[in-house]
Backbone as a printed PyTorch tensor [residue, N CA C, xyz], in Angstrom:
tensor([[[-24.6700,   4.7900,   5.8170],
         [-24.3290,   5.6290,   4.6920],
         [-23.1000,   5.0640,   3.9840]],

        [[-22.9850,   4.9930,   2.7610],
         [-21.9370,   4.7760,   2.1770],
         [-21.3140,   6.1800,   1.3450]],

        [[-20.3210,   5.8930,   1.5270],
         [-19.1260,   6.9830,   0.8670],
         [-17.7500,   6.2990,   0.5600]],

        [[-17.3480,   7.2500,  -0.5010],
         [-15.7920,   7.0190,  -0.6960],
         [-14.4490,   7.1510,   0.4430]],

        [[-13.9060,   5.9060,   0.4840],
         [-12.6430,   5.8760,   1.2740],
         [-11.9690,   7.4390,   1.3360]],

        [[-11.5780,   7.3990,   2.3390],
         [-10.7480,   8.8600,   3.2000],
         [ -9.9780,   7.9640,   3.8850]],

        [[ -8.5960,   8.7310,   3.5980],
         [ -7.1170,   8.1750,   4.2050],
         [ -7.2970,   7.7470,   5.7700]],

        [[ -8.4890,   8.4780,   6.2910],
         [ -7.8590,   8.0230,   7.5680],
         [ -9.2760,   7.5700,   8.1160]],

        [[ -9.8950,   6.7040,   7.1610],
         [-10.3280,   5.4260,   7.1260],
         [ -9.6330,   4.3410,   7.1000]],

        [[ -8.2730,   4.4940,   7.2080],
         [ -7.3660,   2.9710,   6.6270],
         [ -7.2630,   1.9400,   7.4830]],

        [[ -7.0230,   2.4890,   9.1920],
         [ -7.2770,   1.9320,  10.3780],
         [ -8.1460,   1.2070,  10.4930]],

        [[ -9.1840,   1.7810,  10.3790],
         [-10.8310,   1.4340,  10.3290],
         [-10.9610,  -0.0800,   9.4800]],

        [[-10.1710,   0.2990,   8.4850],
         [-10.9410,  -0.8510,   7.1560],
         [ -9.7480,  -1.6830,   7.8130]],

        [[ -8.7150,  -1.6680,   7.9640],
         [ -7.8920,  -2.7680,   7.9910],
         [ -8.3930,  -3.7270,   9.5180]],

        [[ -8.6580,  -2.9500,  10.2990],
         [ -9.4760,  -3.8010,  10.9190],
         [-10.6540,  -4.6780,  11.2930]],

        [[-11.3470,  -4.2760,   9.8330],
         [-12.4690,  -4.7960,  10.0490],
         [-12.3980,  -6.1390,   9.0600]],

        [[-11.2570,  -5.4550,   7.8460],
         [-10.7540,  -6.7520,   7.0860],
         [-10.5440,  -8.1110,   8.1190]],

        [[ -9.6420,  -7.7430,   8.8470],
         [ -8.4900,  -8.6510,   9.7100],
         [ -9.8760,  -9.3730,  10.3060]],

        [[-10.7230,  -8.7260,  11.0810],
         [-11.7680,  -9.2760,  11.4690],
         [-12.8980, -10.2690,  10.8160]],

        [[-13.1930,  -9.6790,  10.0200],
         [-14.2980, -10.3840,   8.9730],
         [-13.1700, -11.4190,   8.3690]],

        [[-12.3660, -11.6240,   8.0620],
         [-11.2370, -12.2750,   7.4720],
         [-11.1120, -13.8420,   8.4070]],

        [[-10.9980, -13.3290,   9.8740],
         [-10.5480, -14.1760,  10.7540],
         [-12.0250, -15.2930,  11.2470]],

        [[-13.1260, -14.5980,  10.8820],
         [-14.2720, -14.8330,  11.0700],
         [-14.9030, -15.6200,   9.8400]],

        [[-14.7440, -15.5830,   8.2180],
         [-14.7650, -15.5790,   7.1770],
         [-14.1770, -17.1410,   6.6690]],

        [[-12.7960, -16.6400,   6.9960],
         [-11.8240, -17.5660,   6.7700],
         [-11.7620, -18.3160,   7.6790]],

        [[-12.0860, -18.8470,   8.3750],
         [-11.6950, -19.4580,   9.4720],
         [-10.5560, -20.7460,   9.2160]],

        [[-10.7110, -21.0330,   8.3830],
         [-10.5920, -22.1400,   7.4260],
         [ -8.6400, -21.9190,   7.2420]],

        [[ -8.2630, -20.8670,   7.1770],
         [ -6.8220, -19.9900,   6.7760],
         [ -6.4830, -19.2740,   8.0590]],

        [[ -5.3110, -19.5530,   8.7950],
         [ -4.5650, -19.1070,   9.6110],
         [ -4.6300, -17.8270,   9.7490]],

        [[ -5.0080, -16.9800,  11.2580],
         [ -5.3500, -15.7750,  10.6960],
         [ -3.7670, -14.5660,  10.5290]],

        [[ -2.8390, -15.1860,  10.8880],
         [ -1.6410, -15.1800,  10.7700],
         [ -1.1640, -14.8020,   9.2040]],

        [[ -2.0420, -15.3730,   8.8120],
         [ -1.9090, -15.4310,   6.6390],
         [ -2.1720, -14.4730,   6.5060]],

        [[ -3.3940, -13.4660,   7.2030],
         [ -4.0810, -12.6060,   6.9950],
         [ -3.0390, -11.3880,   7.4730]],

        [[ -2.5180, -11.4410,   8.6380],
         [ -1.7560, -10.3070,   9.4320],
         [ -0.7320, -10.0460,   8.7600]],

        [[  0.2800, -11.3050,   7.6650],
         [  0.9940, -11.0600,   6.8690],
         [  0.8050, -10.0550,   5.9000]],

        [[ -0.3740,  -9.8870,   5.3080],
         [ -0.8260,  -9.2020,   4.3500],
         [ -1.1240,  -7.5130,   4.7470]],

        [[ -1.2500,  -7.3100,   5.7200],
         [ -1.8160,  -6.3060,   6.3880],
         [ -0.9850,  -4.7350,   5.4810]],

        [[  0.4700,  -5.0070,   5.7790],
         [  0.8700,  -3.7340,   4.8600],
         [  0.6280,  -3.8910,   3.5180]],

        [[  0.7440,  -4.6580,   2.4260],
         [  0.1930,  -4.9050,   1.4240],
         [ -1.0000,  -4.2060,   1.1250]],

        [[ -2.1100,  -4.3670,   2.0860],
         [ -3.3930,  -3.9730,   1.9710],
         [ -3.2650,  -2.3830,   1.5870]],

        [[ -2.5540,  -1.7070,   2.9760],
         [ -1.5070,  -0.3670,   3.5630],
         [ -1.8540,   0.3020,   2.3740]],

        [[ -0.2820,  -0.4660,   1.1840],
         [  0.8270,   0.4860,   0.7730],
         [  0.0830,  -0.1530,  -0.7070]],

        [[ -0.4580,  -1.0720,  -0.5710],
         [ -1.1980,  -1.8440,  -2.5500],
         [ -2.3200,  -1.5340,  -3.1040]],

        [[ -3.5510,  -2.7130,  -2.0310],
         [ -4.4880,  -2.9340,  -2.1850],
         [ -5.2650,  -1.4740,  -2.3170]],

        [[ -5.7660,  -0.7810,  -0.8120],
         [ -6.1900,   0.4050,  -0.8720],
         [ -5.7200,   1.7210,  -2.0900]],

        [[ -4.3170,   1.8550,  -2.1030],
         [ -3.9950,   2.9510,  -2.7860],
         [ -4.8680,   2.3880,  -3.9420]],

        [[ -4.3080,   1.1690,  -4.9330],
         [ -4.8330,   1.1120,  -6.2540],
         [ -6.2350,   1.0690,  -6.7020]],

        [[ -7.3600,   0.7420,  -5.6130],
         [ -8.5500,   0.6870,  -6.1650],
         [ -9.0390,   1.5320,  -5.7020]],

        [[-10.4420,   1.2540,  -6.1030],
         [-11.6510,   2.2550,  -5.5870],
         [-12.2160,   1.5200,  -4.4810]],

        [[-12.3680,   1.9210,  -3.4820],
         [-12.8120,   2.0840,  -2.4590],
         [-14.1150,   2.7520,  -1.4940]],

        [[-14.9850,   1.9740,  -1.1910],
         [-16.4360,   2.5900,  -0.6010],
         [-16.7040,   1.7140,   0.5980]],

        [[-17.0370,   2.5960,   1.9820],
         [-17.1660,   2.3670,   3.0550],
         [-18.7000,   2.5710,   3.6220]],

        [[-19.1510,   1.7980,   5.0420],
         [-20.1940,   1.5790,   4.7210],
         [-20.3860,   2.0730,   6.6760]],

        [[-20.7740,   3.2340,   7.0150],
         [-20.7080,   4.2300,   8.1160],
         [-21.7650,   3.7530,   8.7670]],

        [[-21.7310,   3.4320,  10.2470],
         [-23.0320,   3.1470,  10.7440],
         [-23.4240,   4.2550,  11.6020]],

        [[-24.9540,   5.1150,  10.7940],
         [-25.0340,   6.4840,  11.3980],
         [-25.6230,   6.8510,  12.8280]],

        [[-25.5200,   5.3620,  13.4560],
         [-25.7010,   6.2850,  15.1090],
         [-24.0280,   6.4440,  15.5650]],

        [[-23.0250,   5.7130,  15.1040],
         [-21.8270,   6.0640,  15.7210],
         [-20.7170,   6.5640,  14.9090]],

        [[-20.9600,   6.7060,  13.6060],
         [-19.7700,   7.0550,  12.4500],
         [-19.5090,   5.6540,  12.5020]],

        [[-18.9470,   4.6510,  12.8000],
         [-17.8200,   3.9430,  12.4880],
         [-18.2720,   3.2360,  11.3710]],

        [[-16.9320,   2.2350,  11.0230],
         [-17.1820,   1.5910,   9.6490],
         [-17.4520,   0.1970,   9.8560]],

        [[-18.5900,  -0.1670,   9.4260],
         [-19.0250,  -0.8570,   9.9410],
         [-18.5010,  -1.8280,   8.3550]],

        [[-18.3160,  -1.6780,   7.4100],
         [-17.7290,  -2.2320,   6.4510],
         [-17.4680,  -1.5610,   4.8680]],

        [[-16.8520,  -2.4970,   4.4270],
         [-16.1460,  -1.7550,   2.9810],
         [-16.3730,  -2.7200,   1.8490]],

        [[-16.5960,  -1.9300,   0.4490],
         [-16.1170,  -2.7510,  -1.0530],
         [-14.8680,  -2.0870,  -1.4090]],

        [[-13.9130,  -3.1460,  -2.1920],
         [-13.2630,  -2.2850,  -2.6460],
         [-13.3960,  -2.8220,  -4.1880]],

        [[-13.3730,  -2.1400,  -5.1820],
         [-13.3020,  -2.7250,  -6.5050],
         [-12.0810,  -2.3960,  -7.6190]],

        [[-11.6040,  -3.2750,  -8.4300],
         [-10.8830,  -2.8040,  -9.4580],
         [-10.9910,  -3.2960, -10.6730]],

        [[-11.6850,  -2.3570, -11.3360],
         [-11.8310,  -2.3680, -12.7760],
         [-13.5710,  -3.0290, -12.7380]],

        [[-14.1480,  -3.9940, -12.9200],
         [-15.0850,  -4.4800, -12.6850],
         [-15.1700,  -5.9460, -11.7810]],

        [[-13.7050,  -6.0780, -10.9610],
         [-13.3000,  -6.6600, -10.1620],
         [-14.0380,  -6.8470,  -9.0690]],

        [[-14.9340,  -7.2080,  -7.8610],
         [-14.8310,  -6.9470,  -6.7900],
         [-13.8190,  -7.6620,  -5.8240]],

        [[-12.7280,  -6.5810,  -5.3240],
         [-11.3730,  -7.3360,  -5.0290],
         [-12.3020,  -7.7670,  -2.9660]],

        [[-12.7930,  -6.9120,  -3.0690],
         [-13.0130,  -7.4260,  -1.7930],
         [-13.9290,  -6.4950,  -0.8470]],

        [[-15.7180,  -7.3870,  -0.5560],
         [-16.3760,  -6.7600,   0.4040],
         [-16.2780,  -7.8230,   1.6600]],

        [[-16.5510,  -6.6010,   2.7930],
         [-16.3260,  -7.1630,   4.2040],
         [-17.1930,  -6.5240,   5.0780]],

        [[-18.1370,  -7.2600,   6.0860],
         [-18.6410,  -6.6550,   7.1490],
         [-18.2520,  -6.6840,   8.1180]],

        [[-17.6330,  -5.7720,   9.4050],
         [-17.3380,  -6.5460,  10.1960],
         [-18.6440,  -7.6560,  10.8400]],

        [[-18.2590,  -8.1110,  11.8030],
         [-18.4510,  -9.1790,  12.6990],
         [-19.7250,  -8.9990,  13.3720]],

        [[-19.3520,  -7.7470,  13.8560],
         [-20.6820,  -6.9520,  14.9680],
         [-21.8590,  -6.8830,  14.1520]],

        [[-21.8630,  -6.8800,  12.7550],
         [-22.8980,  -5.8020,  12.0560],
         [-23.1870,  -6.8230,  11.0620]],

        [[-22.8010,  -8.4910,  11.5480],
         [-23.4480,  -9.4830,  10.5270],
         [-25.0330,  -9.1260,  10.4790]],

        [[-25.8010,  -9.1800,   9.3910],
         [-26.9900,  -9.9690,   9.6870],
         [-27.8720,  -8.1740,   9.3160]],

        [[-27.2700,  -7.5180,   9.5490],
         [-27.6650,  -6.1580,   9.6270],
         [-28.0860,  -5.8040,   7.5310]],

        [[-28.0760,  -6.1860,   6.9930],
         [-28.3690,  -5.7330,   5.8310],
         [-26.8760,  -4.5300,   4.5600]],

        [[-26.1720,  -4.7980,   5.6250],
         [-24.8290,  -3.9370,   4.9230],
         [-24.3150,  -4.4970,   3.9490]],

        [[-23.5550,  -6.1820,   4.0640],
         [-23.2690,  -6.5310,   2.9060],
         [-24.6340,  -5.9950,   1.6950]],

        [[-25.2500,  -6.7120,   1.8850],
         [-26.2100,  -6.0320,   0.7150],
         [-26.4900,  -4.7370,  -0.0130]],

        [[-26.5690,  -3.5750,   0.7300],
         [-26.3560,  -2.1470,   0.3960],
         [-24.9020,  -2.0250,   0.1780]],

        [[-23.4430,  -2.5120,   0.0970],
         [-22.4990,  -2.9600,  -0.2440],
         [-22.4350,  -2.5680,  -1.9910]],

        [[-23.2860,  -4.4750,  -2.0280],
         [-23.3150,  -5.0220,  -3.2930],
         [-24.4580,  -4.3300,  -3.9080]],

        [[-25.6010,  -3.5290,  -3.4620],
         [-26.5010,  -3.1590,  -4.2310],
         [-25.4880,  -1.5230,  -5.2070]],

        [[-24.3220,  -0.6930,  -4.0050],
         [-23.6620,   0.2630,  -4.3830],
         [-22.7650,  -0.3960,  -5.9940]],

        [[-22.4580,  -1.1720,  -5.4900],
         [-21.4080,  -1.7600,  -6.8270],
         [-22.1380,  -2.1440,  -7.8670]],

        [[-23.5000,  -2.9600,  -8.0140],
         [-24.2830,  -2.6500,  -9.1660],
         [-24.5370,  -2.0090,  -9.9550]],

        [[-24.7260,  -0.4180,  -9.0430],
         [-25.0160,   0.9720,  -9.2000],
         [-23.8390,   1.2520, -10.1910]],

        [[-22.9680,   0.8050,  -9.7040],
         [-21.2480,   1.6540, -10.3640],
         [-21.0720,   0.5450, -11.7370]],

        [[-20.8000,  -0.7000, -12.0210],
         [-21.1380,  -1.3040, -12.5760],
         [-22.1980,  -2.9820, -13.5320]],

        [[-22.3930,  -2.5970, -14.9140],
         [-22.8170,  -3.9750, -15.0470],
         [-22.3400,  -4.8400, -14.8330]],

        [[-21.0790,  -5.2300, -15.0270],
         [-20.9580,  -6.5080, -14.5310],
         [-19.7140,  -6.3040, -13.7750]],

        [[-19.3210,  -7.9730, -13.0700],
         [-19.3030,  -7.7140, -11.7600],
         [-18.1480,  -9.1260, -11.7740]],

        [[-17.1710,  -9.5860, -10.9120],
         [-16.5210, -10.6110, -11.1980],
         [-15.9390, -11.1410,  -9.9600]],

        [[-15.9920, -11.7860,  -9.3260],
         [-15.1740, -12.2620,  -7.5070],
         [-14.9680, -13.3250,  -7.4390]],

        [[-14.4630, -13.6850,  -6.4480],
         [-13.7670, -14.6360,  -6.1530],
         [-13.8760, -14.8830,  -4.8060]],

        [[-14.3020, -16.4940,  -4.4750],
         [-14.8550, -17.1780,  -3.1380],
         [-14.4580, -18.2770,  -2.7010]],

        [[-14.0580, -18.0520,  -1.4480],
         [-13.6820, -19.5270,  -1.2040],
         [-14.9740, -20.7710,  -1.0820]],

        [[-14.3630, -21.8770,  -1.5460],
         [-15.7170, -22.8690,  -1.1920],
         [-16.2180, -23.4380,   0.1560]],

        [[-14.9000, -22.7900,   0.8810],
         [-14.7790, -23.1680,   2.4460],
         [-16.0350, -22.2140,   3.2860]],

        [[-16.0110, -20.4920,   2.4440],
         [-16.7770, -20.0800,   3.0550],
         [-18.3070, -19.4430,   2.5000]],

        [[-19.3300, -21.0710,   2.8200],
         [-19.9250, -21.2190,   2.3770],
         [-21.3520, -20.2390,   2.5940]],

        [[-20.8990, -18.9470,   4.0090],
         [-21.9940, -18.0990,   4.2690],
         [-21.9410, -17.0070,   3.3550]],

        [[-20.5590, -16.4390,   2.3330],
         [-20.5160, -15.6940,   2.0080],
         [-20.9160, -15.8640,   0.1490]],

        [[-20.4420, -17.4500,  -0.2340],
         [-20.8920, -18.2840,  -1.3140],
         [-22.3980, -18.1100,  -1.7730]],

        [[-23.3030, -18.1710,  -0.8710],
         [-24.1710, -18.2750,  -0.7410],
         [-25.3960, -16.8090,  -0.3190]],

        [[-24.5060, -15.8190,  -0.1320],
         [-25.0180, -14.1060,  -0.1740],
         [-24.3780, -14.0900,  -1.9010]],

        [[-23.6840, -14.5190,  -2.2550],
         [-23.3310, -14.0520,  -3.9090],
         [-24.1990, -14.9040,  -4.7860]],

        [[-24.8980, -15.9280,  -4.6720],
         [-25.6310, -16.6210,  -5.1350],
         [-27.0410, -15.8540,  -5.2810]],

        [[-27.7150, -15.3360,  -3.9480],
         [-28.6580, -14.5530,  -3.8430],
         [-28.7960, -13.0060,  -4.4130]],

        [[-27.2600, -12.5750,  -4.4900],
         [-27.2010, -11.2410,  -5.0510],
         [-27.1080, -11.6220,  -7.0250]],

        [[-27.3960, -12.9280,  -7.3700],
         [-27.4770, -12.6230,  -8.7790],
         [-25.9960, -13.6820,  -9.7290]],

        [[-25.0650, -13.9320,  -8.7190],
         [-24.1460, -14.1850,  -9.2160],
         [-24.1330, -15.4220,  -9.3180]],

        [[-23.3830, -15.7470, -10.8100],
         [-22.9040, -17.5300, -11.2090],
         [-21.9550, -17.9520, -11.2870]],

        [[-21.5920, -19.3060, -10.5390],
         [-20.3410, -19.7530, -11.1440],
         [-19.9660, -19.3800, -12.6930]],

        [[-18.3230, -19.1770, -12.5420],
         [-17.9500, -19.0210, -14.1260],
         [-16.8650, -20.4680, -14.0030]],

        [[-16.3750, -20.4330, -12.6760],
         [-14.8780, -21.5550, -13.0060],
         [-14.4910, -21.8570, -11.9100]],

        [[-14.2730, -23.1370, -11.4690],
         [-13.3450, -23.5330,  -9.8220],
         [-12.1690, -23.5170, -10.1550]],

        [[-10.9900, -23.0070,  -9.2210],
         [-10.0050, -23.2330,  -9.4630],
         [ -9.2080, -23.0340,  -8.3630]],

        [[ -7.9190, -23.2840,  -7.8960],
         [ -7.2780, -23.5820,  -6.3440],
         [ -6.6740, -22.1510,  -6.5730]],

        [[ -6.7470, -21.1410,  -5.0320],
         [ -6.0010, -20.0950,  -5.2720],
         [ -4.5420, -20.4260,  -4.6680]],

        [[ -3.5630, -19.7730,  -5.4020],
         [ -2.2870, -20.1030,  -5.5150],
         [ -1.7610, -19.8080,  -4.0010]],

        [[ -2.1940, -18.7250,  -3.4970],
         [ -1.3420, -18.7740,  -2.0610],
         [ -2.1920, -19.2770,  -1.2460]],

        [[ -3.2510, -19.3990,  -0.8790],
         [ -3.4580, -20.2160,   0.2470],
         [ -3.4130, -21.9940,  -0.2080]],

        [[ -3.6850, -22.5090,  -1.3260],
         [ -3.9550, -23.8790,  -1.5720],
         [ -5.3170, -23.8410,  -1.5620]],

        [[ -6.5360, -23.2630,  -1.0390],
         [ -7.6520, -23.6470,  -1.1490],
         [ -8.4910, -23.5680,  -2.1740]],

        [[ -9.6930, -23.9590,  -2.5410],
         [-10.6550, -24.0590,  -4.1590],
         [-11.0970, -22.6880,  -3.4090]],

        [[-11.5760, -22.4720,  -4.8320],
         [-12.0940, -21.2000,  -4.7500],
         [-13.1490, -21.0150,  -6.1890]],

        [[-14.3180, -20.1340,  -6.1520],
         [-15.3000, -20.2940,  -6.9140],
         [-14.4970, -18.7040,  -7.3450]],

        [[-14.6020, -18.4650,  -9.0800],
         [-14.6590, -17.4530,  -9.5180],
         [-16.2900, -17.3070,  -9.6830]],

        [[-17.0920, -16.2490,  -9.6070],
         [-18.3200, -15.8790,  -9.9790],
         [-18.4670, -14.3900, -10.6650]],

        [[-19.5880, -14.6570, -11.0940],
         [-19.9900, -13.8780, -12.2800],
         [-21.0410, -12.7070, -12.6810]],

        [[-21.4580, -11.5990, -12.2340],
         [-22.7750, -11.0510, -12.0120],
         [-22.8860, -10.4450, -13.1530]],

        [[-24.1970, -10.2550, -14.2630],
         [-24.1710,  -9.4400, -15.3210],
         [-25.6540,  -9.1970, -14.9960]],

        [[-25.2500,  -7.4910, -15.4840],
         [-27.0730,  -6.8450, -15.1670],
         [-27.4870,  -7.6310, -16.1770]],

        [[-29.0460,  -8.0090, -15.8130],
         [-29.8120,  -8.0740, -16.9740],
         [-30.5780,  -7.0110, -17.8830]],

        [[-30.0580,  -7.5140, -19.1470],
         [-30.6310,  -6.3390, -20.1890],
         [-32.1130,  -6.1100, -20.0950]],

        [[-32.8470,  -4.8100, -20.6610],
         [-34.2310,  -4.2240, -20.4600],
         [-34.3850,  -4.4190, -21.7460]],

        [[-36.0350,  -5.0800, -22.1030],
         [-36.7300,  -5.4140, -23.2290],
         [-37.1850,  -4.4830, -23.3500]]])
């Protein structure tokens, strides 16, 4: 089931970030990641919108989008629940909410490159992200218009 973030979901998501992150990234110290952790806290979460993704034999969160503006700042599955069809009902929710769609990927991680490719999305621009040093693909999703 997906639903909107509740405060005391924050636990939940920050760990599954840190996880999928460490798993994801492998590529980036996961140390880079733990730095960020209050950021996520006291920034990331408060300012966007936020939707979590409940796995209904146990409640837990099995993963999250978060979006801003037509941003997607960041979806994550955890680890346990690869392969399970969540990212996808994820990205099929954010469709739902908007046409178009805008993220950002590393080129390092080429399993997640490659689920945004299949969900519709195009390169728009490579370019190195400033704090880690690594390339990174901006991409691009626009509904297609009805004839």
């Amino acid at each position: 089931m997906i639903r909107k973030f509740r405060q005391e979901d924050e636990d939940a998501i920050i760990r599954v970030w840190l996880e999928a992150s460490s798993v994801g990234h492998h590529f980036i110290p996961l140390a880079y990641w733990e730095n960020l952790v209050k950021d996520v806290r006291d920034i990331y979460l408060p300012q966007n919108e936020t939707y979590v993704y409940t796995d209904d034999t146990t409640g837990n969160i099995a993963g999250f989008l978060t979006l801003s503006e037509d941003y997607i700042a960041g979806i994550f599955v955890a680890p346990d629940y690869h392969g399970q069809g969540i990212g996808q009902a994820l990205m099929a929710h954010a469709k739902k909410l908007r046409t178009k769609l805008e993220l950002k990927v590393y080129l390092e991680n080429t399993q997640a490159f490659s689920f945004y490719l299949r969900q519709g999305f195009k390169i728009s621009r490579e370019q190195t992200d400033e704090d880690t040093g690594h390339k990174e693909y901006v991409m691009v999703y626009q509904e297609a218009l009805s004839v």
